[in-house]
LOZADO-326214 format. One record per residue (C-alpha): residue number from 1; x, y, z; residue in one letter. Coordinates in steps of 0.2 Angstrom, whole numbers, padded with zeros to 4 digits. Layout:
% LOZADO-326214
{NUM,{X,Y,Z},A};
...
***
This chain:
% LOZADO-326214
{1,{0230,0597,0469},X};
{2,{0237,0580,0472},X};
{3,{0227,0565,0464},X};
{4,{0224,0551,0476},X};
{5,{0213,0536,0474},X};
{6,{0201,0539,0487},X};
{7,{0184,0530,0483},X};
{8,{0183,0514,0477},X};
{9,{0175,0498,0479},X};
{10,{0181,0485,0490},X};
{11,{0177,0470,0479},X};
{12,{0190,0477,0466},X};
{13,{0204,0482,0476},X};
{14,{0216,0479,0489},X};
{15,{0230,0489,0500},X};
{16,{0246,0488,0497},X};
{17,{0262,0493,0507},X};
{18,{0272,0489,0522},X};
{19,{0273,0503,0536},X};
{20,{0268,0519,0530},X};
{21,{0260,0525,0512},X};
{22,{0249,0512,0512},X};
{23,{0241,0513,0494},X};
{24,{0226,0506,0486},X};
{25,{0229,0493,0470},X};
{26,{0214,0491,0457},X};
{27,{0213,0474,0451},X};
{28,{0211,0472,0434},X};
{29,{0202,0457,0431},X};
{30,{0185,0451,0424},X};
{31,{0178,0445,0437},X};
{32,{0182,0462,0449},X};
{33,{0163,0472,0447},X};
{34,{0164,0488,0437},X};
{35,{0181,0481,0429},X};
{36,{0192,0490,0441},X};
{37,{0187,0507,0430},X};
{38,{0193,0523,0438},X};
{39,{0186,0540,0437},X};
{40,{0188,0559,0444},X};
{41,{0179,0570,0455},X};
{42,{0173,0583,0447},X};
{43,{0178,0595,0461},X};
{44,{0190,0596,0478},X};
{45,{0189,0583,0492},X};
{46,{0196,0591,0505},X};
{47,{0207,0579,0518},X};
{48,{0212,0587,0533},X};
{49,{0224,0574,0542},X};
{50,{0231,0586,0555},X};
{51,{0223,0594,0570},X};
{52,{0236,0607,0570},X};
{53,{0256,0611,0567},X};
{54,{0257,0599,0584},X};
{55,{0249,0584,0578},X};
{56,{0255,0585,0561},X};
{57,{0274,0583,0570},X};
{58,{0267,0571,0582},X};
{59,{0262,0560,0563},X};
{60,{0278,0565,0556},X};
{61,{0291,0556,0570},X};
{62,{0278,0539,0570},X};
{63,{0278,0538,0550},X};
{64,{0298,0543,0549},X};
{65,{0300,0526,0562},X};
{66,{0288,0514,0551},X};
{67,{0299,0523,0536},X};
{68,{0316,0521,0540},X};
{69,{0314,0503,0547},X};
{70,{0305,0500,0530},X};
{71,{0321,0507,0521},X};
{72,{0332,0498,0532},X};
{73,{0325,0480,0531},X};
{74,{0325,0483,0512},X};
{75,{0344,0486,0512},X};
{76,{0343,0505,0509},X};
{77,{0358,0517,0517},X};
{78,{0358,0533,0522},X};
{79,{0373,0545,0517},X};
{80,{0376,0562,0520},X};
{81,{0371,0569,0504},X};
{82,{0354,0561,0507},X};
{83,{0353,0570,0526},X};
{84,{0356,0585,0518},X};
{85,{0353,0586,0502},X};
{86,{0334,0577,0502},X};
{87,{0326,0590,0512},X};
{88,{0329,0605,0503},X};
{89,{0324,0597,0487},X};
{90,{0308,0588,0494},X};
{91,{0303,0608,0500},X};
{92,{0306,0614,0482},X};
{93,{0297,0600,0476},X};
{94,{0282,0604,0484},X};
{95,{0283,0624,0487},X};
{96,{0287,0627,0468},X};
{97,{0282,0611,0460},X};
{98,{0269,0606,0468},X};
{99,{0261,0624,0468},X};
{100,{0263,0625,0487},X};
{101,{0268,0642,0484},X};
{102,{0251,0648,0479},X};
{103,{0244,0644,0495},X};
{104,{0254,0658,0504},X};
{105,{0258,0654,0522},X};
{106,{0252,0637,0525},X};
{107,{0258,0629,0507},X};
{108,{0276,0636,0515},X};
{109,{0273,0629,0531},X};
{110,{0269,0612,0523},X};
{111,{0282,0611,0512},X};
{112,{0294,0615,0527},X};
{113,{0286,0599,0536},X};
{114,{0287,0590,0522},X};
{115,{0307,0594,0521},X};
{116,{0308,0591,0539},X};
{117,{0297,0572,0537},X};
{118,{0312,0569,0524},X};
{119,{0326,0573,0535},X};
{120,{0320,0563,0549},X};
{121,{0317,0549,0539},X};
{122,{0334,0547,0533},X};
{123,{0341,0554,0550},X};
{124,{0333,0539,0558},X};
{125,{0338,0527,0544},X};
{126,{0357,0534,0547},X};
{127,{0354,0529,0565},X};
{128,{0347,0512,0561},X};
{129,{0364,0509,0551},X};
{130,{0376,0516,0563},X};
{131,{0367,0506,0579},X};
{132,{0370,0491,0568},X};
{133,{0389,0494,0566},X};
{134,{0391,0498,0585},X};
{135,{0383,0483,0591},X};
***
């Protein structure tokens, strides 16, 4: 499982983030109710994001435009090692890491869109640079 921060009170949080991967901040202040304290679920939440392989590549092309253009405007570069080396190591990452493996087909055919979400993000980014240079 992958532990997100998905309940909280407003009056002690904020969101934080440009384009994509938005994330939520706890403030850690006296004056934020409840201190800003965190806890655990005791059991799953399950999040189902996608409809379907479709709309999950449909999410994929808009977050890896917000993405790249986030990289690019902070100065980040794309080079061939990271087109082609990122991907295979994002699916290791999550197949074996991550446990995606124990989920049988569908934690393989995640993992492969998590790859591929990778190499498009860089892809883009490598054509973000290279439009630059030509114009």
């Amino acid at each position: 499982p992958d532990h997100q921060l998905r309940l909280y009170d407003r009056r002690a949080a904020e969101w934080t983030g440009q384009y994509v991967h938005e994330s939520v901040a706890i403030r850690r202040s006296a004056s934020a109710p409840a201190d800003g304290a965190i806890g655990r679920l005791r059991g799953e939440l399950q999040h189902f994001a996608y409809r379907d392989v479709a709309d999950h590549l449909e999410t994929i092309d808009r977050y890896t435009t917000a993405a790249a253009r986030q990289m690019h405007e902070a100065g980040r570069h794309a080079s061939l090692w990271q087109i082609a080396g990122h991907p295979p190591l994002a699916f290791l990452r999550n197949y074996l890491a991550r446990g995606g493996i124990r989920d049988g087909a569908a934690g393989f055919i995640i993992s492969a869109l998590n790859s591929y979400y990778v190499f498009l993000k860089f892809a883009k980014l490598w054509e973000l640079q290279n439009v630059e240079r030509r114009t």
